[in-house]
C-alpha positions as CSV (number, residue, x, y, z in Angstrom):
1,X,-53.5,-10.6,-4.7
2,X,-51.2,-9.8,-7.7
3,X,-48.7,-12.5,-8.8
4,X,-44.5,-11.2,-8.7
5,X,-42.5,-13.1,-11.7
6,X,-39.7,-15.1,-10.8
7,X,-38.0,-12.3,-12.8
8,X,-38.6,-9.9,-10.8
9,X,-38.1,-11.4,-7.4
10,X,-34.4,-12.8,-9.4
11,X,-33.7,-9.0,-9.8
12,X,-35.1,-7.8,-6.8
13,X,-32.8,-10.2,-5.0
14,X,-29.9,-9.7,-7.0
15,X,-30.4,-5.7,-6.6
16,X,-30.7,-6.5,-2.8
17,X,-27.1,-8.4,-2.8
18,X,-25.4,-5.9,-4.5
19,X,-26.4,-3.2,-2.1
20,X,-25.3,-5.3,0.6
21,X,-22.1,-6.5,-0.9
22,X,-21.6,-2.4,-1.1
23,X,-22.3,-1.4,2.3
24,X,-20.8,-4.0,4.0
25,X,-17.6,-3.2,1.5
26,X,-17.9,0.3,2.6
27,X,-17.7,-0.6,6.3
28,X,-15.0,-3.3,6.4
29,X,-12.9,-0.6,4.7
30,X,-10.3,1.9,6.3
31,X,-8.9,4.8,5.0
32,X,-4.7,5.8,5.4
33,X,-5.8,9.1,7.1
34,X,-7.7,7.5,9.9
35,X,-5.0,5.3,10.2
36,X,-2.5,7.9,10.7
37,X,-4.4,9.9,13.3
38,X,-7.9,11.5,11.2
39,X,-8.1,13.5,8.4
40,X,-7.6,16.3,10.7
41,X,-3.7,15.4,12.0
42,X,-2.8,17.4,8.0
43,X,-2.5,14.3,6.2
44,X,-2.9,14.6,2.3
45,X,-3.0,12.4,-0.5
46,X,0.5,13.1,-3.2
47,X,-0.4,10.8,-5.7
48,X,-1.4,7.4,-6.6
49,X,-0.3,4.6,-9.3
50,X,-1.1,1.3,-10.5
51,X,1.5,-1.3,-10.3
52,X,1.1,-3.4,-13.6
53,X,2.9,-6.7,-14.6
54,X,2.4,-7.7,-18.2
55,X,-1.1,-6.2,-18.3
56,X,-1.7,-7.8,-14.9
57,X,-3.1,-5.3,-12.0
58,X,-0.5,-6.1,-9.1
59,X,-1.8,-3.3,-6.9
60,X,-2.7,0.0,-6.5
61,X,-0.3,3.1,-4.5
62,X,-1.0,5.7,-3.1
63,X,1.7,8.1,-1.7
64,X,0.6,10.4,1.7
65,X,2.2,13.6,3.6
66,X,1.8,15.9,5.8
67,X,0.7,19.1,4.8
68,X,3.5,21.2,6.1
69,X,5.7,18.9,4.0
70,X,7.5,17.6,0.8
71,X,6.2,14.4,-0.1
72,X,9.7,13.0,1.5
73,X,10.7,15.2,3.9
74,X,9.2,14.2,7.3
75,X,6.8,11.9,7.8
76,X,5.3,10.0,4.9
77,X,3.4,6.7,4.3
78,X,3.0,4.2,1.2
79,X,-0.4,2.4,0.7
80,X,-0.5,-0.2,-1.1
81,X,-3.8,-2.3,-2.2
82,X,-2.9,-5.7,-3.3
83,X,-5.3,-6.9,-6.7
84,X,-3.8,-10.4,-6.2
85,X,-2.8,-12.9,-3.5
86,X,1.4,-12.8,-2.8
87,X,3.1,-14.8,-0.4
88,X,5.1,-13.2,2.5
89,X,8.2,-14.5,0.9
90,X,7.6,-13.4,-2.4
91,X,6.9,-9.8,-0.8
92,X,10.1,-9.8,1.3
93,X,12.3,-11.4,-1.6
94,X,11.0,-9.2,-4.3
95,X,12.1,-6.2,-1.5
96,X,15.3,-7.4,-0.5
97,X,16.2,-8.1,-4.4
98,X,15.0,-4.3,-5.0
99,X,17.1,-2.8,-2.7
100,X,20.3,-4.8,-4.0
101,X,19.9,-3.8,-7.5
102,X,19.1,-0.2,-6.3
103,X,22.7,-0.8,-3.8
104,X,21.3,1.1,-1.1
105,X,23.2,-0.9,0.9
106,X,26.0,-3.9,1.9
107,X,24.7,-7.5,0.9
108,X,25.1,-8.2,5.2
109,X,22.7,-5.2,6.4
110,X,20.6,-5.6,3.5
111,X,20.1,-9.6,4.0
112,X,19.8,-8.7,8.2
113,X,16.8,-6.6,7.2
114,X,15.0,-10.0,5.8
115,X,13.8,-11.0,9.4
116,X,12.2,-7.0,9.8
117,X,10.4,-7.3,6.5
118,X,9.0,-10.8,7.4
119,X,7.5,-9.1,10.3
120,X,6.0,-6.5,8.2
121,X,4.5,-8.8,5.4
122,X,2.2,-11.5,6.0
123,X,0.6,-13.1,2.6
124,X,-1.6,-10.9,1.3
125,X,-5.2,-11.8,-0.6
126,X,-6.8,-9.6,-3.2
127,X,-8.1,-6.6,-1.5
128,X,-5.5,-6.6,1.8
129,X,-4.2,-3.1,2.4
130,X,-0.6,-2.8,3.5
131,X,0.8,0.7,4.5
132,X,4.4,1.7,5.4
133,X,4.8,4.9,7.5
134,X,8.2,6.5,7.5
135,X,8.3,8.5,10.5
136,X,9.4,11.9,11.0
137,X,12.6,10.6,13.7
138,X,13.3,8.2,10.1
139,X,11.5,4.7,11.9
140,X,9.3,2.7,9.9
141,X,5.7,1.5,11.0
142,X,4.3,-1.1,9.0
143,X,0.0,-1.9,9.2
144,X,-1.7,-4.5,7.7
145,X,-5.5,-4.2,7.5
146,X,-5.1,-1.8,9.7
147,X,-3.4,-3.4,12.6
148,X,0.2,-2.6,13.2
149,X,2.6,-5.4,12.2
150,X,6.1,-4.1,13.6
151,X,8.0,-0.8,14.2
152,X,11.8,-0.6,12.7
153,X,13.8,1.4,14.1
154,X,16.3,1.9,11.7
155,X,16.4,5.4,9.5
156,X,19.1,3.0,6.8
157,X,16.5,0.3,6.7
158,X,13.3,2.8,5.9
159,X,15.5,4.9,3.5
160,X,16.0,1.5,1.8
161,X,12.5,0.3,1.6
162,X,11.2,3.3,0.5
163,X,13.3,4.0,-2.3
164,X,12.2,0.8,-3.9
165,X,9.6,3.3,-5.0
166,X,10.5,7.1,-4.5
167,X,14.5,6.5,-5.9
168,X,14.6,8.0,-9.2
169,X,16.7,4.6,-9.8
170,X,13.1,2.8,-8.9
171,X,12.5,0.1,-11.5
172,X,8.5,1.5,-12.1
173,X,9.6,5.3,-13.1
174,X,6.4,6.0,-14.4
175,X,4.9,4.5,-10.9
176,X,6.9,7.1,-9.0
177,X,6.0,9.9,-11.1
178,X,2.1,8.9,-10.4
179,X,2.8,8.8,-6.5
180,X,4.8,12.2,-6.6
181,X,1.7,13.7,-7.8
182,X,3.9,14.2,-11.2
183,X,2.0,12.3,-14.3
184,X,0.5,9.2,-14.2
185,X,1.4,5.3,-13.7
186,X,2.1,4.9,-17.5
């Protein structure tokens, strides 16, 4: 009978965790084309960005379309992968604020959007996954770990929302250019 170090067994164990932590990972996780229908409904990645805040990793973004498509003509979708916890009202403030200083819209409509976007954003932890589908008919579908969260119809409010990233007025330029498939996220 041969004697196993408590070395060994440490990294035998430790070995054995990390390849659970990895396939358990790999199987909790959901990808934006299944969401949308399968790889095979002609979904493609455009491009994808880091959102940075004084060296801070806020999330990443990833921009998808339809292959028949421009990245923003049709239907589209915005995934974003949050890399630290945010409160719902920090999410739907930081929007609302965005698309005043963009003007996309009257301070009324623009403040009547707040109980749509509270729908759409619950608080998020590191590693939640919220995606926002604009539609082809100009609706917005908003997912959140992969269960939808609310349906807008409204082609001003969507138009709004998304130019927070896609307007070339967008506060992250370097951010859109990533997601555009363009250049990087700076």
């Amino acid at each position: 009978m041969s004697i196993i170090s408590s070395s060994a067994v440490h990294k035998a164990l430790s070995a054995f965790a990390l390849l659970l932590a990895v396939t358990f990972a790999g199987a909790s996780t959901w990808q934006t084309p299944d969401l949308l229908g399968g790889r095979d409904a002609g979904w493609r990645m455009v491009g994808e960005g880091q959102m940075r805040w004084l060296g801070f990793r806020i999330y990443d973004a990833s921009l998808w379309a339809t292959d028949d498509a421009a990245p923003t003509d049709g239907a589209f979708a915005l995934e974003i992968r949050y890399h630290r916890d945010i409160a719902s009202t920090r999410l739907v403030d930081t929007s609302l604020d965005e698309m005043r200083r963009l003007g996309v819209a009257e301070e009324s409509r623009i403040e009547a959007w707040r109980d749509d976007l509270e729908a759409a954003f619950p608080d998020v932890v590191s590693g939640d996954v919220i995606v926002g589908v604009r539609e082809a008919d100009g609706s917005a579908v908003f997912y959140h770990r992969g269960e939808r969260t609310v349906r807008i119809e409204d082609a001003d409010f969507a138009d709004a929302f998304f130019a927070i990233w896609l307007d070339e007025r967008t506060r992250e330029p370097g951010l859109r250019e990533a997601l555009l498939g363009r250049g990087d996220d700076g």
